[in-house]
ZADO-1210 file (C-alpha; in nm, 4 decimals, padded with zeros to 6 digits):
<atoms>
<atom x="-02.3959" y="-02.5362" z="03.6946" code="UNK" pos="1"/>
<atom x="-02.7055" y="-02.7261" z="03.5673" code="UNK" pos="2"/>
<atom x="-02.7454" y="-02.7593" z="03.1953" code="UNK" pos="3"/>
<atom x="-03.0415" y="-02.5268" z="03.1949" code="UNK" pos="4"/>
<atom x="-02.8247" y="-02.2327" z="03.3798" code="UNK" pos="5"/>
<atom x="-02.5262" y="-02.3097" z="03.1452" code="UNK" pos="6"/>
<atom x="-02.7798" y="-02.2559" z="02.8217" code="UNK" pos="7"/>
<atom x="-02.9386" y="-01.9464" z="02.9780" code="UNK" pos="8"/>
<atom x="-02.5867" y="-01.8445" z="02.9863" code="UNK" pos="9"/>
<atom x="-02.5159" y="-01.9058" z="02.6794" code="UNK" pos="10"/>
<atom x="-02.8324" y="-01.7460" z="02.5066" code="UNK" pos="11"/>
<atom x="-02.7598" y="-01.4543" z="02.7121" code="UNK" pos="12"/>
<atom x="-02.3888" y="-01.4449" z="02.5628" code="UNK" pos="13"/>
<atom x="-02.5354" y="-01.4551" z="02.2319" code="UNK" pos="14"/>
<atom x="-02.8025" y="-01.2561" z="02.2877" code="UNK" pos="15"/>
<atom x="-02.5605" y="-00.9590" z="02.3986" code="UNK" pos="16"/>
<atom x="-02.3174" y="-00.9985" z="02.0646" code="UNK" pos="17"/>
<atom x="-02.6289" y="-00.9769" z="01.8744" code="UNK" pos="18"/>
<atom x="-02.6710" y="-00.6022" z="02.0500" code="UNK" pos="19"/>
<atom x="-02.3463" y="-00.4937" z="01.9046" code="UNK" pos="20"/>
<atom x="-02.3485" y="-00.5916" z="01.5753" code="UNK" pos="21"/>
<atom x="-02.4089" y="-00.3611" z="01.3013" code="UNK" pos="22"/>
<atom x="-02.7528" y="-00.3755" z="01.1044" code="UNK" pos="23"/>
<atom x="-02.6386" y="-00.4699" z="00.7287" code="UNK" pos="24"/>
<atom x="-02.8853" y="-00.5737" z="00.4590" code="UNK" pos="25"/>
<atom x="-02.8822" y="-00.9272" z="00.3778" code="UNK" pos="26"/>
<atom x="-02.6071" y="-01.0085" z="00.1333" code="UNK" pos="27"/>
<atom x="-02.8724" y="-01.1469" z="-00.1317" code="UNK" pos="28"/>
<atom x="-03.0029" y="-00.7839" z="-00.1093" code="UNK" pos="29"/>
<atom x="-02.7422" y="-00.5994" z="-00.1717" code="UNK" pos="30"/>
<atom x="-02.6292" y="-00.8212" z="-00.4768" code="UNK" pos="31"/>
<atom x="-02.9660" y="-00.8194" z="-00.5891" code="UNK" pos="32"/>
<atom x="-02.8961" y="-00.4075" z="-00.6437" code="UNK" pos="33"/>
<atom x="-02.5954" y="-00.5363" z="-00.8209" code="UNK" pos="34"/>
<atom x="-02.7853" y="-00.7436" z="-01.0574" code="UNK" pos="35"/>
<atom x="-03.0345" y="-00.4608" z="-01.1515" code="UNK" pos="36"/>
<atom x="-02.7486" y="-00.2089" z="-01.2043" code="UNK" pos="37"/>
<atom x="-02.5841" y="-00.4626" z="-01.4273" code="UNK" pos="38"/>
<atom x="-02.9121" y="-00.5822" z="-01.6034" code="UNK" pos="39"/>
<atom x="-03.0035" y="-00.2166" z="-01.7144" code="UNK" pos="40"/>
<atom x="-02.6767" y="-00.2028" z="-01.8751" code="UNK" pos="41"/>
<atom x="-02.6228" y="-00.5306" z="-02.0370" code="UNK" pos="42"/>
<atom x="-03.0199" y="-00.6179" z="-02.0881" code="UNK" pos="43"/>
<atom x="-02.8610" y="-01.0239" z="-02.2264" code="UNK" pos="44"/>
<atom x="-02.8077" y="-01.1102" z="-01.8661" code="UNK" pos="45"/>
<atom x="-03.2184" y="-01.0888" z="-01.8046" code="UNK" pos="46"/>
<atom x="-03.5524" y="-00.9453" z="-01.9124" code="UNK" pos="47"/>
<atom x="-03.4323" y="-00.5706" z="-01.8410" code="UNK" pos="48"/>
<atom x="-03.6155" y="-00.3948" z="-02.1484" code="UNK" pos="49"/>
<atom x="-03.7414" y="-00.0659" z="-02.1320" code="UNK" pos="50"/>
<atom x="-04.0143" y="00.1408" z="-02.3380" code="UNK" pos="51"/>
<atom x="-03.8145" y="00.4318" z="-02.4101" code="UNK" pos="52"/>
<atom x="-03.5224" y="00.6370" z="-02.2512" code="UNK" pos="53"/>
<atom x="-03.6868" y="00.8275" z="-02.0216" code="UNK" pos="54"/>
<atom x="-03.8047" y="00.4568" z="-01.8501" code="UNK" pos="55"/>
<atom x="-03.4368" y="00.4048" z="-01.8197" code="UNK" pos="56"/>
<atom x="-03.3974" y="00.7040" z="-01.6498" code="UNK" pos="57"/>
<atom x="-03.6174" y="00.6471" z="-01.4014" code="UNK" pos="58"/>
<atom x="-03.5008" y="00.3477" z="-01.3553" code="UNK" pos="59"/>
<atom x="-03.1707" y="00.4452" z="-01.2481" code="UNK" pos="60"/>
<atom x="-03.3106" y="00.7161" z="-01.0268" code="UNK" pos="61"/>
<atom x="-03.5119" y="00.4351" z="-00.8507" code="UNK" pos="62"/>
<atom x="-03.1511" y="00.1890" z="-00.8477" code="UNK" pos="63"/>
<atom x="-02.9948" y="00.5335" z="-00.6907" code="UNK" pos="64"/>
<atom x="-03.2483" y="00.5625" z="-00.4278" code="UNK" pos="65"/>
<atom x="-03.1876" y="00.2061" z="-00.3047" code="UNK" pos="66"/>
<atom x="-02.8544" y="00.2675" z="-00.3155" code="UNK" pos="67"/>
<atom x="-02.9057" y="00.5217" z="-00.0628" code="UNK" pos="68"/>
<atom x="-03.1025" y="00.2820" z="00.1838" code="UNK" pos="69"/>
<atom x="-02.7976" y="00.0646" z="00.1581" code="UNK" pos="70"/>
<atom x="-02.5530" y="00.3037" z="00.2356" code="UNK" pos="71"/>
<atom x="-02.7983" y="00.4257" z="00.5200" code="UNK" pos="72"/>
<atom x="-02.8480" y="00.1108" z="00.6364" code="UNK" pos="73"/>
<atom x="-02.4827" y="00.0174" z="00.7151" code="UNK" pos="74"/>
<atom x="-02.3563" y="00.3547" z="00.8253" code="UNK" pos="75"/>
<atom x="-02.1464" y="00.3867" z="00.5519" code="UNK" pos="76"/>
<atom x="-01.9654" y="00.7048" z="00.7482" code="UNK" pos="77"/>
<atom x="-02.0955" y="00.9229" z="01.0242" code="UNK" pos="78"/>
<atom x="-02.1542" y="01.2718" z="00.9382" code="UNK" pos="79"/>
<atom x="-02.1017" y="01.1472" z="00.5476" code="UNK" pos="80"/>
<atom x="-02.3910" y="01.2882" z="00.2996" code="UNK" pos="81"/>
<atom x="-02.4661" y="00.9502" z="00.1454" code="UNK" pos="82"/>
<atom x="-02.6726" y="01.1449" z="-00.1117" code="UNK" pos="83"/>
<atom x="-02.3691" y="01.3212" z="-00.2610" code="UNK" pos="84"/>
<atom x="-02.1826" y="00.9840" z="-00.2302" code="UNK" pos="85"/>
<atom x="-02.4852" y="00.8051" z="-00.4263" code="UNK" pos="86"/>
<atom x="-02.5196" y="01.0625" z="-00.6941" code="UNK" pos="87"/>
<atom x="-02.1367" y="01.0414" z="-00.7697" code="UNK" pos="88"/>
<atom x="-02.1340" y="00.6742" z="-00.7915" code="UNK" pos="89"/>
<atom x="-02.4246" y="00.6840" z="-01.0606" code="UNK" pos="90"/>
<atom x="-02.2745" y="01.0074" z="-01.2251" code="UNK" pos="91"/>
<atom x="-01.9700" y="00.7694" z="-01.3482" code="UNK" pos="92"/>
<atom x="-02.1678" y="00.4806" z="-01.4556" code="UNK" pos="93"/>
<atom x="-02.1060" y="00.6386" z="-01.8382" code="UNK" pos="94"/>
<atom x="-01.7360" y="00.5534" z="-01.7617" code="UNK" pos="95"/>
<atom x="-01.8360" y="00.2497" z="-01.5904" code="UNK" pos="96"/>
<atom x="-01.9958" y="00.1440" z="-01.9006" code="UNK" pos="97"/>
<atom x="-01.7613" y="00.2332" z="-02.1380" code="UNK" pos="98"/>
<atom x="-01.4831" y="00.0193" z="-01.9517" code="UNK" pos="99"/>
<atom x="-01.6789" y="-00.2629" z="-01.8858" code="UNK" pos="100"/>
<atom x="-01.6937" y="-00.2629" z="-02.2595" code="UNK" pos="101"/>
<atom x="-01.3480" y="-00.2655" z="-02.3347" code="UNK" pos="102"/>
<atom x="-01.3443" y="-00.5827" z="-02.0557" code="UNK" pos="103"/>
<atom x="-01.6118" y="-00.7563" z="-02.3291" code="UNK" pos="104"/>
<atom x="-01.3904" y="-00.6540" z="-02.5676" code="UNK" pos="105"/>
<atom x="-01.0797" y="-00.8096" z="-02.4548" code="UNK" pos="106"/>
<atom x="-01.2762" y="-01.1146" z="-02.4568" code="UNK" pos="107"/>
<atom x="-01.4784" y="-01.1022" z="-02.7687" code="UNK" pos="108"/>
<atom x="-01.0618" y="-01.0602" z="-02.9693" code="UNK" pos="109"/>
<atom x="-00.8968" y="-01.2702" z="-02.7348" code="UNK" pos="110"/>
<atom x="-01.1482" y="-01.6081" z="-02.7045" code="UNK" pos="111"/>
<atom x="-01.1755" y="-01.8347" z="-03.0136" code="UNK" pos="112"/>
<atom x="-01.4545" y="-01.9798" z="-02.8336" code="UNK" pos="113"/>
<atom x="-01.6037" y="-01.6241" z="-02.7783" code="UNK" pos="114"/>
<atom x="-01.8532" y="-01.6114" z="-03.0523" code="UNK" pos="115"/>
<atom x="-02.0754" y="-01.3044" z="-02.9765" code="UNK" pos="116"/>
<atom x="-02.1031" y="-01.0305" z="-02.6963" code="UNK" pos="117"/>
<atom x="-02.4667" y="-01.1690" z="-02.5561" code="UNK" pos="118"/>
<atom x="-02.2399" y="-01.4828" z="-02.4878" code="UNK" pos="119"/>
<atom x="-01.9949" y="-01.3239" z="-02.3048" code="UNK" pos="120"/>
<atom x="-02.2389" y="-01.1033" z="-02.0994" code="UNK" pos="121"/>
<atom x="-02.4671" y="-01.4061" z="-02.0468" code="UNK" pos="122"/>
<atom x="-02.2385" y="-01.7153" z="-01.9895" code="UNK" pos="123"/>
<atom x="-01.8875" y="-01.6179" z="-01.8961" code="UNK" pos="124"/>
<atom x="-01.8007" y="-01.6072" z="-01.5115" code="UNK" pos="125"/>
<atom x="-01.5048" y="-01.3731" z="-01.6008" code="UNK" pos="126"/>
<atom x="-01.7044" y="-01.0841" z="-01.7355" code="UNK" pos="127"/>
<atom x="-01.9660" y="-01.1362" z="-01.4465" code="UNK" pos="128"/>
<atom x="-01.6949" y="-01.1657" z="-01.1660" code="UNK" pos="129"/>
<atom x="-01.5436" y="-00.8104" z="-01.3168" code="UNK" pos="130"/>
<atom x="-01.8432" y="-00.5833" z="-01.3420" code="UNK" pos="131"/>
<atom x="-01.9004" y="-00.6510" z="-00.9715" code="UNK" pos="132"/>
<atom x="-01.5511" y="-00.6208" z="-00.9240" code="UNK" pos="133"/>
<atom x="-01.5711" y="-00.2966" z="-01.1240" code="UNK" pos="134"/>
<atom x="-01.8868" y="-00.1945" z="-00.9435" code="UNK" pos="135"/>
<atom x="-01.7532" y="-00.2368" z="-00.5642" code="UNK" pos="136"/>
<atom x="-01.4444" y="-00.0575" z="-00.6966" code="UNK" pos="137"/>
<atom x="-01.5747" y="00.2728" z="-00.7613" code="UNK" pos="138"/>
<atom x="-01.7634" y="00.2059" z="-00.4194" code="UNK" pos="139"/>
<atom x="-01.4711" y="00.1428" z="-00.2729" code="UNK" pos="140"/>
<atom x="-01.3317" y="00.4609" z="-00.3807" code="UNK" pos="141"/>
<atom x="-01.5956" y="00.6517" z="-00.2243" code="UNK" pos="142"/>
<atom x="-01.5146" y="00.5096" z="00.1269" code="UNK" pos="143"/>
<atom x="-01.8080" y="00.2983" z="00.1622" code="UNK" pos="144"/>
<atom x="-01.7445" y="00.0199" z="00.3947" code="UNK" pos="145"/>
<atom x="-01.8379" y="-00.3493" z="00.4034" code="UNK" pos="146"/>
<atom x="-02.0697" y="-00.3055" z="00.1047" code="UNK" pos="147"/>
<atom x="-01.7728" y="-00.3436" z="-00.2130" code="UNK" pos="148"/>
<atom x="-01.6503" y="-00.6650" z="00.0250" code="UNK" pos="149"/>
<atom x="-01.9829" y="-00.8359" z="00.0019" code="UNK" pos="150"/>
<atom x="-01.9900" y="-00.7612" z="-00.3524" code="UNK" pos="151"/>
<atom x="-01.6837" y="-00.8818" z="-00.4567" code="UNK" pos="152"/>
<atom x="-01.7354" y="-01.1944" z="-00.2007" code="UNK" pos="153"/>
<atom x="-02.0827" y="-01.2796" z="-00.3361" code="UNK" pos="154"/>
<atom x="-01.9200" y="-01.2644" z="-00.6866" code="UNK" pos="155"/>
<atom x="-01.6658" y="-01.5245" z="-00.5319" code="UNK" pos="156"/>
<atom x="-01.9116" y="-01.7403" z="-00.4397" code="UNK" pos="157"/>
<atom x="-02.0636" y="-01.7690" z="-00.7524" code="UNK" pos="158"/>
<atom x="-01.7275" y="-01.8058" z="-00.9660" code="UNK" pos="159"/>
<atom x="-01.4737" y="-01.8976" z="-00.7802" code="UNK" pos="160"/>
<atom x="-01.3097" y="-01.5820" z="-00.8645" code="UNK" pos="161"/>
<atom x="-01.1495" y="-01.4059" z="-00.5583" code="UNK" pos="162"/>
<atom x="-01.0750" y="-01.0153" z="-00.6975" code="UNK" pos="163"/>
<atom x="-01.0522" y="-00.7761" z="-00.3935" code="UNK" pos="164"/>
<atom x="-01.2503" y="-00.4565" z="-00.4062" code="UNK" pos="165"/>
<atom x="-00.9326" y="-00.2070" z="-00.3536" code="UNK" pos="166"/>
<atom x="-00.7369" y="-00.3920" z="-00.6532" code="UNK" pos="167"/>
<atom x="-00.6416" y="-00.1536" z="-00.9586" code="UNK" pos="168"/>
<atom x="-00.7027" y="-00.3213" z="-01.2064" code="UNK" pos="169"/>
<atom x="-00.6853" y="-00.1439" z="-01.5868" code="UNK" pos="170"/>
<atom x="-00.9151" y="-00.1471" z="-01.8938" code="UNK" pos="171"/>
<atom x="-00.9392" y="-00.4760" z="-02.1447" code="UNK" pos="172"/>
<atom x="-00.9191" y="-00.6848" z="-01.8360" code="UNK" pos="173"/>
<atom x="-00.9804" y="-01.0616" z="-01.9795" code="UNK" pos="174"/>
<atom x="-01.0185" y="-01.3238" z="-01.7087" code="UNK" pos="175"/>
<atom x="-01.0601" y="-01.6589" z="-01.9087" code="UNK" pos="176"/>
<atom x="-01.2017" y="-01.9732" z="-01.7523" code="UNK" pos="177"/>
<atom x="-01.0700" y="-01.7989" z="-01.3830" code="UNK" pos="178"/>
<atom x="-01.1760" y="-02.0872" z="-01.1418" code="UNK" pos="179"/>
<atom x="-00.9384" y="-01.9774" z="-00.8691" code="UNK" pos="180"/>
<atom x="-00.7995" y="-01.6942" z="-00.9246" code="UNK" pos="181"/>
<atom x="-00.7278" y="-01.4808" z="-00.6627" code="UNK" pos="182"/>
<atom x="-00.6150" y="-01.0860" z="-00.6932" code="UNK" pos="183"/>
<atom x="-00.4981" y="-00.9319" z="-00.3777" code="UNK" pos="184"/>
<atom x="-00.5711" y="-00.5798" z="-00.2271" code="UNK" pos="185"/>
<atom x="-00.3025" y="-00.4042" z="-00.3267" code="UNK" pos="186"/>
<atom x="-00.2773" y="-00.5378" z="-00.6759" code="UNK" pos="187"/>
<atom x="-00.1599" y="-00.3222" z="-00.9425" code="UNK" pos="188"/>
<atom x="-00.3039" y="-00.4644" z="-01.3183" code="UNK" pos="189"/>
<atom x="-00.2393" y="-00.2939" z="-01.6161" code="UNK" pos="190"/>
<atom x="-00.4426" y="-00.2390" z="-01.9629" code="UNK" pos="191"/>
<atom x="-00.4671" y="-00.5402" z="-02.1969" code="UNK" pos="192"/>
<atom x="-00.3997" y="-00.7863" z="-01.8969" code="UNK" pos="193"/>
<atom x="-00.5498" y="-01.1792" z="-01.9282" code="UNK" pos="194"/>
<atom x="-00.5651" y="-01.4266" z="-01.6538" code="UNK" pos="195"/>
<atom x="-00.6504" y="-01.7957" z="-01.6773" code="UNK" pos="196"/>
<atom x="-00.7584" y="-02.0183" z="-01.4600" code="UNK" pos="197"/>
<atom x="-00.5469" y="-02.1023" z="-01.0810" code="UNK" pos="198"/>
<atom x="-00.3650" y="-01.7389" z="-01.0889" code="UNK" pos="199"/>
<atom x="-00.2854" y="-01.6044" z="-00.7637" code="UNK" pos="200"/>
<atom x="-00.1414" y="-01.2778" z="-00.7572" code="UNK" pos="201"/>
<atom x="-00.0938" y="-01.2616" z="-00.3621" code="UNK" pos="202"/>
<atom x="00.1290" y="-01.1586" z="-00.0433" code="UNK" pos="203"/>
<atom x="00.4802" y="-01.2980" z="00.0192" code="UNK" pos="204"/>
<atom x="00.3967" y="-01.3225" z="00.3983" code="UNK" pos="205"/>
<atom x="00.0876" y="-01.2170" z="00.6105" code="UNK" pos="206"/>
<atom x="00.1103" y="-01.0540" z="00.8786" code="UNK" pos="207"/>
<atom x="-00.1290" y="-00.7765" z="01.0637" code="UNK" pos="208"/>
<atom x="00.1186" y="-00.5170" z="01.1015" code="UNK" pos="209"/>
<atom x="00.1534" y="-00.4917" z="00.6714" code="UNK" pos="210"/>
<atom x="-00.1963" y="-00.3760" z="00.6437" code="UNK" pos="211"/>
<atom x="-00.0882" y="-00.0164" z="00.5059" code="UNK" pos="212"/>
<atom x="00.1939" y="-00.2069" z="00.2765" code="UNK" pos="213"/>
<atom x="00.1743" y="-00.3070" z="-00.0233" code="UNK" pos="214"/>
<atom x="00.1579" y="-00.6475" z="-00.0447" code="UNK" pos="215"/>
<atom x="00.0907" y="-00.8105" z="-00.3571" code="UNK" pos="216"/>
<atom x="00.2576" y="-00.7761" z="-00.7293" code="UNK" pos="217"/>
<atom x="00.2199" y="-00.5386" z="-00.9862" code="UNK" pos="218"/>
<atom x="00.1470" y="-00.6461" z="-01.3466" code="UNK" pos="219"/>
<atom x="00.1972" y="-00.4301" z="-01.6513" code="UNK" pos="220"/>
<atom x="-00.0064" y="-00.3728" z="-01.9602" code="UNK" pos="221"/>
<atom x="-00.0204" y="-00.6463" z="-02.1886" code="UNK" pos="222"/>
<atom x="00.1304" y="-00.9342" z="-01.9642" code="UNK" pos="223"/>
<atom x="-00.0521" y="-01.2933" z="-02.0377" code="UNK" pos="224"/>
<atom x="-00.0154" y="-01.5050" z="-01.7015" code="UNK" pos="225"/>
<atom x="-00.1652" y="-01.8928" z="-01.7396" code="UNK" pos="226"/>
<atom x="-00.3062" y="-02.1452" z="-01.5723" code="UNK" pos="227"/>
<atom x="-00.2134" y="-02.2083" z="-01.1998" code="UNK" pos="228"/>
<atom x="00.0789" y="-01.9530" z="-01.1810" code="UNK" pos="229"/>
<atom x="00.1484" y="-01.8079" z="-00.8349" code="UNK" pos="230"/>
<atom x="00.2981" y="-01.4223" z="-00.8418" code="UNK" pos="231"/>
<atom x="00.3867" y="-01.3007" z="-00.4840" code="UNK" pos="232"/>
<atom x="00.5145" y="-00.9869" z="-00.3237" code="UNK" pos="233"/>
<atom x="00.4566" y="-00.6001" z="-00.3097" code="UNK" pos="234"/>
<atom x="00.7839" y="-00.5715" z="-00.4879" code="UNK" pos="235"/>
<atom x="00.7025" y="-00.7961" z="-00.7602" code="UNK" pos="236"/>
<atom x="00.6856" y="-00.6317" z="-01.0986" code="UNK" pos="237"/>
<atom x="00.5841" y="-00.8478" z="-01.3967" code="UNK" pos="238"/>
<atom x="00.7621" y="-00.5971" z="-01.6995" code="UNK" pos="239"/>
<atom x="00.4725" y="-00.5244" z="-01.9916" code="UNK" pos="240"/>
<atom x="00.4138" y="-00.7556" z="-02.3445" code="UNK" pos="241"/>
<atom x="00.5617" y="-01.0277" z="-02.0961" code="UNK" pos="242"/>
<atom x="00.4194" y="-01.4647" z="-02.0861" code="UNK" pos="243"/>
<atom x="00.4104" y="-01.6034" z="-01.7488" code="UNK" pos="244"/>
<atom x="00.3531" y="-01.9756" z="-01.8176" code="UNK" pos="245"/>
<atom x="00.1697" y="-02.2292" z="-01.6841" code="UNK" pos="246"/>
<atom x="00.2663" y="-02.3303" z="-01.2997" code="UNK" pos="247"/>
<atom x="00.5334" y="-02.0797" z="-01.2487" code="UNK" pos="248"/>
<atom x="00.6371" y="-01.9718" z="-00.8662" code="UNK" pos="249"/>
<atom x="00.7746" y="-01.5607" z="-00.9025" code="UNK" pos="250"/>
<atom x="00.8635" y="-01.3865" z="-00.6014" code="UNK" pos="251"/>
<atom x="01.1222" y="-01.1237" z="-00.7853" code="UNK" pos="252"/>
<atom x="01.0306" y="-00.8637" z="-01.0644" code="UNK" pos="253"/>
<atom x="01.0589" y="-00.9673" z="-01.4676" code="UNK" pos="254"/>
<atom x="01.1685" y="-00.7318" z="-01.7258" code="UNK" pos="255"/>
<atom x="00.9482" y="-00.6565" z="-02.0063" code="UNK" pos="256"/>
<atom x="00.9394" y="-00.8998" z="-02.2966" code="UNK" pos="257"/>
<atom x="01.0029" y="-01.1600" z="-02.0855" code="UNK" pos="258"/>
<atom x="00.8771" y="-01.5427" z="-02.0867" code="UNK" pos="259"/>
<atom x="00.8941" y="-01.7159" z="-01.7769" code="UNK" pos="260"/>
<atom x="00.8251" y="-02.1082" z="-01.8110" code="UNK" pos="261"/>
<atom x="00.9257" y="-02.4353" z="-01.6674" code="UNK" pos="262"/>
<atom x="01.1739" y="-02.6839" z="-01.7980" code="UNK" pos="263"/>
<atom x="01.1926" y="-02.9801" z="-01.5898" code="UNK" pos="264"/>
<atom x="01.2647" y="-02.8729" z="-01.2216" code="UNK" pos="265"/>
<atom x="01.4306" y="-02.5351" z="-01.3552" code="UNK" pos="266"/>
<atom x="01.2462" y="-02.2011" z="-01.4012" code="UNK" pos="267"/>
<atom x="01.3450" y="-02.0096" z="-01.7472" code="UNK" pos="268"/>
<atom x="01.3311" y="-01.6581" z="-01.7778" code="UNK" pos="269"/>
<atom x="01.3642" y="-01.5781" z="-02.1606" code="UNK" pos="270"/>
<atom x="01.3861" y="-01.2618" z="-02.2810" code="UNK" pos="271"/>
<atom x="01.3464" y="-01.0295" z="-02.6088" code="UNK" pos="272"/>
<atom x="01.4131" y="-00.6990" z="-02.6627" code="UNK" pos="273"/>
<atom x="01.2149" y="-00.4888" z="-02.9061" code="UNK" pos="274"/>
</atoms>
C-alpha cells in the first residue's frame, strides 16, 4: 500500500469513529453554565448584580433552560423528561445554597489566613473545587451522565483537586490549600471534615470487576487528615474527632479519638477516650 491509500485509510478510520460518537457540548460550555449558576449565588466571584429579585428570577429560569439544552444535547436518558429532571435540580438550589455556606463557613472558623467570605469565594481553590463538586453531585443524583464528570474534571484542571462526582461528602467540608487531593467514588465524608493538601482517599486495588464495590474509605465527622496522607480501602473507617497526620499510609479502620502520626519509620496510633 502506497502512502496515499494508507492515509485514505486512515481518514476513513477516523472518519467512521467520528460517526459514533456522541454529540456533547464543548466542555468550556458546559462549565461556563457552572460559572453562571455559581456567580448568581456568590456575586464576589464576578460582575453578577442584579436590579431587583424578580431579575434574579429570571435569571435562573434562563440558567434552567440551558440546562435543558445540555441535558438534551447529551442524551442524558432515553425516554427521561429532562424538564422534570431540570426543574428538580434548580428546585434544591435553596439547599444547595445553604450548604455551600456552611462549606464557607468551615473555612472562614477554621483558616487564620481566612480573613473575609468575598476572599474565600473569590481566591480559594477549595471552595471553588466544592461548589462544582456540590453542583455535579446533585446532577449526579439525578442520573445524568457524563455531564457531573466534566464538571468535576474541569474543576480538576483548574485546582488540582480530583473530587469524584458520586462522592458523599457532608456539610462544613474545608479543603485547605488541596493541590492533589484526590476523593474517590465511593467516598464516604462526614460533617466538619478538613483536608489539606496531597490527601488521597482512594482504592486498595483496581480492578474492573469492583465497579459496584465500594472501594475507597469512609471518614467520619470531625476527622482532620494533613498534608500528603494516603487512606485506602472500602473497608477503611477513619473513627470521628480523629488527626491523621502528615504522610501517613492507612489501609485498616481507626477508632474515634484517634491520632495517627509518624515516629521515625514506625506508624503511631494514639488514642483518647472521651
Amino acid at each position: 500500500m502506497n502512502l496515499i491509500n494508507m492515509d485514505k485509510a486512515f481518514n476513513q478510520h477516523i472518519f467512521q469513529t467520528q460517526q459514533g460518537v456522541e454529540a456533547v457540548p464543548q466542555n468550556e460550555n458546559i462549565a461556563s453554565w457552572v460559572l453562571q449558576l455559581i456567580c448568581v449565588l456568590y456575586p464576589e466571584r464576578a460582575e453578577c448584580f442584579f436590579s431587583s429579585p424578580e431579575d434574579i428570577e429570571k435569571k435562573f429560569a434562563n440558567l434552567e433552560k440551558e440546562l435543558v439544552v445540555l441535558f438534551n444535547s447529551t442524551k442524558a436518558c432515553d425516554g427521561c423528561d429532562n424538564l422534570n429532571k431540570a426543574k428538580q435540580f434548580f428546585n434544591a438550589i435553596p439547599d444547595l445554597y445553604r450548604v455551600l455556606n456552611t462549606d464557607i463557613d468551615a473555612i472562614l472558623s477554621g483558616d487564620p489566613a481566612a480573613r473575609t467570605r468575598f476572599e474565600i469565594i473569590r481566591a480559594y481553590p477549595g471552595f471553588y473545587a466544592i461548589s462544582f463538586y456540590r453542583i455535579a453531585h446533585a446532577l449526579y443524583h439525578l442520573d445524568i451522565p457524563v455531564l457531573p464528570r466534566i464538571i468535576t474534571e474541569y474543576a480538576h484542571s483548574k485546582t488540582g483537586i480530583d473530587i469524584h462526582p458520586a462522592a458523599q461528602i457532608g456539610e462544613h467540608f474545608f479543603i485547605d490549600h488541596g493541590t492533589g487531593i484526590v476523593i474517590g467514588e465511593t467516598c464516604f465524608i462526614g460533617d466538619h471534615v478538613k483536608l489539606y493538601q496531597g490527601v488521597t482517599l482512594g482504592a486498595l486495588s483496581v480492578d474492573k470487576s469492583m465497579i459496584s464495590v465500594k472501594r475507597h474509605p469512609t471518614v467520619e465527622d470531625h476527622v482532620i487528615i494533613y498534608s500528603g496522607a494516603t487512606i485506602l480501602g472500602g473497608d477503611t473507617v477513619i473513627g470521628h474527632h480523629s488527626i491523621i497526620g502528615g504522610n501517613v499510609w492507612l489501609t485498616r479502620s481507626i477508632q474515634p479519638y484517634s491520632t495517627v502520626y509518624h515516629k521515625g519509620d514506625v506508624e503511631v496510633v494514639a488514642q483518647t477516650k472521651y
